[in-house]
N, C-alpha and C positions, 0 to 999 in steps of 0.2 A: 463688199458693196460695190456693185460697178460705178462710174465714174457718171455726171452729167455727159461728160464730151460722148461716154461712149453710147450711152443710153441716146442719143441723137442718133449718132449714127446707123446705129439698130433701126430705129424709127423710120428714117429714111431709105433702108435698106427694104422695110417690109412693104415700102411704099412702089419698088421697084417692079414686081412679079406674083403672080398669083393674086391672092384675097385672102383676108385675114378679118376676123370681129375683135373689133375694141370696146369690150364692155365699159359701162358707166359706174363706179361707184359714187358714192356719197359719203363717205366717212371712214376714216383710214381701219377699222375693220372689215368695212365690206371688199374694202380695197385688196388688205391682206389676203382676205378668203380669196378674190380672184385670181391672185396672183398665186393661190396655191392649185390652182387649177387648168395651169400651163397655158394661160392666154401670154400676145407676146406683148401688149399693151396696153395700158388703160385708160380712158378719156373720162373729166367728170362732166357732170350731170349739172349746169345749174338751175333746174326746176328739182330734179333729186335734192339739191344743198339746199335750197331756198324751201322745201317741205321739212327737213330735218331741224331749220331754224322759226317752225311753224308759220312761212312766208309763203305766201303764190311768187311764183315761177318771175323772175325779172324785180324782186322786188329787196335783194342784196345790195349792198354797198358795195363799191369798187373795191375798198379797202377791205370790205369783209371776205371778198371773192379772192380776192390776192392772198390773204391771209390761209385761205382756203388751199389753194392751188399751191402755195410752197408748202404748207403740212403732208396734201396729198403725194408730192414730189417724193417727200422724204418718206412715207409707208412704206414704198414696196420700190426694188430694183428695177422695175418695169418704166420703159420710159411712159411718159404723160403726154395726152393731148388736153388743153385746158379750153372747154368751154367758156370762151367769153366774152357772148352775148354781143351786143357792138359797140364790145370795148369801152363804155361806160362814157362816151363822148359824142355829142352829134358831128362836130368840126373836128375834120383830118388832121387839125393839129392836137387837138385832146386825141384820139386815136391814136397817133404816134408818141406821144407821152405814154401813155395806158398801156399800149402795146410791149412798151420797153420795160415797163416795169414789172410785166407780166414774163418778159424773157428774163429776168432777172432773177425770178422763182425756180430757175434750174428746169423750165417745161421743155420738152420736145416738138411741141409744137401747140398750136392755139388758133382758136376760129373768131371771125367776125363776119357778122352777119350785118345784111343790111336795112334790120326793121330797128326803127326808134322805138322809145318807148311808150308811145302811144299805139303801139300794132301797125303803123304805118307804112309804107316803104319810103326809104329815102328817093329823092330824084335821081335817075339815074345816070348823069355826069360825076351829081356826087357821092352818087355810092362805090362811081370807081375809083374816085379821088379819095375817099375815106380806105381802101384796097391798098391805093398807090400808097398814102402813109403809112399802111402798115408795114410794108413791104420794105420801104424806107429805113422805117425804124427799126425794122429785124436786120437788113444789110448794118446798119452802121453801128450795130453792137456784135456784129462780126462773130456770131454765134450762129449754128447752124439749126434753125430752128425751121419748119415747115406754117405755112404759112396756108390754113385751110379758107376760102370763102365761102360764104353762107350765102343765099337767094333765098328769102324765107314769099317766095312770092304765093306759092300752092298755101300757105300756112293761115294769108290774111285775105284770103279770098279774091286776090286782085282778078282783074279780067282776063281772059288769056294768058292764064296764070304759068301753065308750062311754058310759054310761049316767050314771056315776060321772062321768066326764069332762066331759060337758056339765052337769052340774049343779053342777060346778065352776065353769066358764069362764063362766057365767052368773053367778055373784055374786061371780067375779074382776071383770066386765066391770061388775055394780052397785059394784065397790070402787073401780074407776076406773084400772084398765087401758086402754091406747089400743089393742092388737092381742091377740087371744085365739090359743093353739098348744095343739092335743094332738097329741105327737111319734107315730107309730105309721103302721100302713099302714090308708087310710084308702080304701073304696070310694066310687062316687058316693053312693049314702047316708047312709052313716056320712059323708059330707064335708056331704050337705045339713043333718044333725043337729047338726053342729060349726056350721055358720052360721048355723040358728036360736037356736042357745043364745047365739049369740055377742050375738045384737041389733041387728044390724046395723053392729057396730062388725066392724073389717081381721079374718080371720085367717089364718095363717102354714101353711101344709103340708109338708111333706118331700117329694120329690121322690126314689122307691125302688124303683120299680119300672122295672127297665133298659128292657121294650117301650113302656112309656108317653109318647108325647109330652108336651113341655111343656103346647103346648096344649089337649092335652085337659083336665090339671091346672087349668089357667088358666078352663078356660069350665063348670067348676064355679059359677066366682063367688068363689074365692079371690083374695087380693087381691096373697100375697105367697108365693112359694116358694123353698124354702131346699133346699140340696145334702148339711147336717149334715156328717157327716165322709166324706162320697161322695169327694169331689176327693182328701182328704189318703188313704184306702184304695186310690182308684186309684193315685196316686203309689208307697207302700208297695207296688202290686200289680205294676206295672211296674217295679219296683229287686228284689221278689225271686224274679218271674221268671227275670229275669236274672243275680241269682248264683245261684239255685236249681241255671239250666242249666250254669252256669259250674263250677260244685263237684262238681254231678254228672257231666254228660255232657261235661264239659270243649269244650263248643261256643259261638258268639255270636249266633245266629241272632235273640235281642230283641232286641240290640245294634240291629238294624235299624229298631226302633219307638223308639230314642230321640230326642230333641231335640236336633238340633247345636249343637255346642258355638259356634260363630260368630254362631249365631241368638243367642242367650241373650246372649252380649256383645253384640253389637250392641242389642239392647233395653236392658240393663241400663248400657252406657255412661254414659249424661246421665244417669244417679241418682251417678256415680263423679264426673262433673264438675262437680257440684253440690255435692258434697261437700267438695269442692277449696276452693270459689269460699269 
């Protein structure tokens, strides 16, 4: 099993050159499967966690989330980016508590965004001040964790919403942020806008449009693309398919797009025999 330290290090390495997708999982099988599929990292989902604990999207516990993020640490050798949300705090000083004890889960890195949870955006002095404490609180645990910020501004409809956005991510990124994110759907322009604000530092894209190759995403110039709760909806989308047909037309015709049962033991065995050992 590789090490935290170095499982960081990786992280931050992938963050240096090229582009790379960091799937979401939700629950340390789907984690496993990913990681059996040569991704180099994985970030979770918390609208994925929050549907698996039958919750809309923002409606987890800090402690349930924490609780969350060091199980998922521990699934798979791949280092972790931990969704989490904004950090469970309106005031930069709950932020840098929250933040610390989310670095304490052994993650690679972790995001804060800057919508409360009323959908609204913070002010934005103190959305960079809520930034600056995290940034804080990751230097002074002296663990090399990356430090993603979020602009959820395209997400809540604000006015001039890219606009608002990148004037955000621009003095998240002077606050000292290591990877800039505005969650939303993002054209080639609007993506070269997000890059200039950024300064030349990583930023993170969603990945939402079903016709769109990766690569097209990729040769933007972004550096990291993420799936958000794509994988855990697909899943939900194929289970209720399936009883959809089942309750209704009393048929199994999805039945035929699942995953055999054999397959799935067979992968998952050596996680049981390990368990044992």
């Amino acid at each position: 099993m590789t090490s935290i330290a170095e499982r960081r290090a990786a992280f931050r390495r992938l963050h240096q050159a090229g582009c790379f997708v960091i799937p979401n999982p939700w629950d340390i099988g789907s984690a496993r499967l990913l990681a059996g599929l040569d991704f180099k990292a994985l970030a979770t989902t918390s609208g994925g966690f929050a549907f698996s604990r039958g919750l809309p999207d923002g409606a987890v516990s800090r402690d349930a989330m924490l609780a969350h993020v060091a199980e998922m640490v521990e699934a798979t050798d791949l280092p972790l980016n931990a969704d989490f949300g904004n950090a469970f705090a309106d005031d930069a000083e709950g932020v840098a508590t929250n933040v610390s004890l989310c670095v304490d889960t052994g993650v690679a890195g972790l995001s804060v965004e800057d919508m409360a949870a009323d959908r609204s955006l913070y002010g934005f002095e103190h959305a960079v001040d809520r930034i600056l404490a995290a940034r804080a609180a990751i230097d002074a645990s002296r663990q090399d964790v990356l430090l993603t910020a979020r602009s959820e501004a395209l997400l809540v409809g604000h006015p001039n919403a890219l606009d608002e956005a990148c004037r955000r991510i621009t003095a998240f990124a002077e606050a000292g942020a290591d990877v800039l994110f505005v969650p939303g759907k993002l054209d080639a322009d609007a993506t070269q806008a997000v890059l200039a604000a950024a300064g030349g530092k990583p930023i993170n894209v969603i990945a939402l449009d079903p016709a769109q190759p990766i690569a097209e995403i990729a040769a933007r110039g972004v550096r990291r693309i993420s799936l958000a709760t794509g994988l855990a909806r697909a899943a939900y989308g194929g289970f209720l398919r399936l009883a959809r047909e089942v309750s209704g037309a009393g048929t199994l015709t999805q039945l035929a797009q699942a995953e055999p049962g054999a397959e799935l033991n067979r992968f998952f065995a050596p996680f049981a025999r390990g368990s044992q050992s």
